[in-house]
N, C-alpha and C positions, 0 to 999 in steps of 0.2 A: 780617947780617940787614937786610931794606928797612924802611925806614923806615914802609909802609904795607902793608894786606893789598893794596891794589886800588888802580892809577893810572888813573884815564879822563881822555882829549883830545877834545877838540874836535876839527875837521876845517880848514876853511877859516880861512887866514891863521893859524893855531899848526901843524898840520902839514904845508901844503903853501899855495901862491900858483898863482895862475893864472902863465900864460906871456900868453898875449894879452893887449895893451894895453887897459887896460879904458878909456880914452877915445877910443881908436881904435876899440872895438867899439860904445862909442854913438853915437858919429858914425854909423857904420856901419848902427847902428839907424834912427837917425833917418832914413838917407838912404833906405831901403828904405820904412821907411812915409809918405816923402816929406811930411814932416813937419818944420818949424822945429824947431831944438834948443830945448829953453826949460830945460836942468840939465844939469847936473857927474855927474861919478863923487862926487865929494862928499855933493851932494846926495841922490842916491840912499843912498847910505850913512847918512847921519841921518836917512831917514824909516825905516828897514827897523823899527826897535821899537815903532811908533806903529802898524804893520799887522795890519789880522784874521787869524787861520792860514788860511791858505791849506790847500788838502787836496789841490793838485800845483804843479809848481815853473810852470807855465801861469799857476794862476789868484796865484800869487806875485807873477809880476812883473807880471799886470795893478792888484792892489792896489798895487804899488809906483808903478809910473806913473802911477794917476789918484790916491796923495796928493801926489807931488810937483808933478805939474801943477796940483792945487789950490794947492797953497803956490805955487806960480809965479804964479799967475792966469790960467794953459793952459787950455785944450782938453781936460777930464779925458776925454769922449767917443772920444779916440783913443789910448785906454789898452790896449784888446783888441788894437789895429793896432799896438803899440808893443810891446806882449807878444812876439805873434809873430814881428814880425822881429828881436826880440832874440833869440831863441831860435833861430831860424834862422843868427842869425852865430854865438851862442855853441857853444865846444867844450869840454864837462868833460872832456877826455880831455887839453888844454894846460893840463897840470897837475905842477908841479916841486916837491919838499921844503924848504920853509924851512930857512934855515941852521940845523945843528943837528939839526934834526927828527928825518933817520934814525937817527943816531948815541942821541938820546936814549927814541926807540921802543925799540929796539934793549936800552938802558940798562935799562929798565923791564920789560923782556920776561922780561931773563934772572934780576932779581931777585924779580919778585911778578906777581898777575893785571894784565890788563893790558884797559883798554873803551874803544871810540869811541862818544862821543855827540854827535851829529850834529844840528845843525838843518836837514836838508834832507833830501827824500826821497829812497827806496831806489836809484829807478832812476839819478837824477843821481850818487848818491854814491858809489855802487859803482864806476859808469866812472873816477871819481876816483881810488877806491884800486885798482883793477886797472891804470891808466896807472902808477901809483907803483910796483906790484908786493906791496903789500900787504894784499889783500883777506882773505888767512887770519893777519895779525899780530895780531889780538884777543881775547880770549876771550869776548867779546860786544861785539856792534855794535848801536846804537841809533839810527836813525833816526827823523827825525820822521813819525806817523803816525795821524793826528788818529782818521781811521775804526776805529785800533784803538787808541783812550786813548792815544796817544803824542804830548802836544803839544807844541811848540818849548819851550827853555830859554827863562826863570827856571822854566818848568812845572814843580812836582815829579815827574813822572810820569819821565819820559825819566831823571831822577836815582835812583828808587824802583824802574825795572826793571834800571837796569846793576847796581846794587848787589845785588839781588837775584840774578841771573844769577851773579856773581862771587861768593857766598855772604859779603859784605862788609858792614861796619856800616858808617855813618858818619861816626863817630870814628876809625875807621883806615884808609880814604880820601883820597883829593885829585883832583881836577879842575884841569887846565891847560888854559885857552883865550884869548882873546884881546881877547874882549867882556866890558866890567866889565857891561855888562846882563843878557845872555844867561850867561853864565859864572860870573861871582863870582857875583852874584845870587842865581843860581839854585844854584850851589854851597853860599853862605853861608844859604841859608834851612833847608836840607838839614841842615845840619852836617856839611857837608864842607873841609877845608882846601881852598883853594883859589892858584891859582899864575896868574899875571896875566901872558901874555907881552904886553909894551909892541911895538903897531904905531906909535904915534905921540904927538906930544906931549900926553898924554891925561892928567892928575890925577885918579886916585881919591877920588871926596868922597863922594860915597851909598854906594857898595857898595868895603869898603876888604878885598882880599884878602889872604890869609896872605901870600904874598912875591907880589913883585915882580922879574921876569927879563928882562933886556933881551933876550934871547937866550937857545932851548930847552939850548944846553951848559951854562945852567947848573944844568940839571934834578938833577945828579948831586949838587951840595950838599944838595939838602933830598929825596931820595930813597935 
């Protein structure tokens, strides 16, 4: 018998990694909007929780670019031009399974219900799970969806419709992602157990999740 009625994962970096170099593709940005680099893949990455929702993956990376170019002391002005040609190199479709990942979808699938909840919108995320080959492995999918009350994780919303869908409480629940902000967080507000897979040398201090997985194989001890 599983350990829960209902397992939900995140998407990005817990079940699957881009393939394209993600500092090759801002160079790449930058060079198209022929524009000075003034930030890292890094950088980008620690602004993402400090931004307004977005209500498409467009107007996403233009908030992402005019915060870090403020933090930089840039040009926030060519944040629309910075959008676009990121968009234009980017391909959601170079997109591979984190080690582990299939094997423990799979794990999850055959024992109890099983949800994606996503922070990022439908059309992005779908080309994602159709490159993987698993666009029908869910029994609800959540995408973020501001226009229809679906806000990004910590949001309770996006955690209140999977459970719902899954006819699941959340005390017999868990949530596996990757972001202690977006994930545990928003897991742990909820009353969800929640499963922390480690991308990086990253200590849990604000939001401390049920376990701790350096890697999705070890989904099958606490499932």
């Amino acid at each position: 018998m599983a350990a829960y009625d209902a397992v939900c994962f995140d998407l990005d970096r817990t079940l699957c990694e881009p393939t394209q170099d993600p500092e090759a593709l801002l160079r790449e940005t930058f060079d198209r909007a022929d524009c000075d680099p003034f930030c890292t893949r890094a950088d980008l990455r620690a602004a993402v929780d400090s931004l307004p929702t977005a209500e498409t993956d467009r107007e996403f990376y233009e908030y992402l670019f005019r915060e870090v170019a403020t933090r930089a002391g840039a040009d926030p002005t060519r944040a629309p031009t910075l959008a676009d040609a990121y968009l234009e190199s980017y391909d959601p479709t170079a997109v591979r399974f984190r080690p582990g990942a299939e094997t423990a979808l799979e794990y999850a699938r055959e024992r109890t219900s099983v949800g994606l909840i996503t922070n990022g919108g439908r059309p992005t995320q779908t080309q994602k799970l159709q490159s993987l080959g698993i666009t029908d492995a869910f029994d609800v999918r959540v995408f973020t969806e501001p226009s229809a009350g679906i806000y990004p994780k910590p949001d309770a919303a996006p955690f209140e419709y999977a459970l719902g869908e899954l006819d699941a409480t959340p005390d017999a629940a868990i949530h596996v992602g990757d972001s202690l902000h977006a994930d545990i967080a928003g897991a742990n507000a909820m009353g969800l157990d929640s499963a922390w897979i480690q991308t990086g040398n990253v200590t849990p201090v604000e939001h401390e999740p049920t376990y701790e997985l350096s890697t999705l194989e070890a989904l099958e001890s606490i499932v």
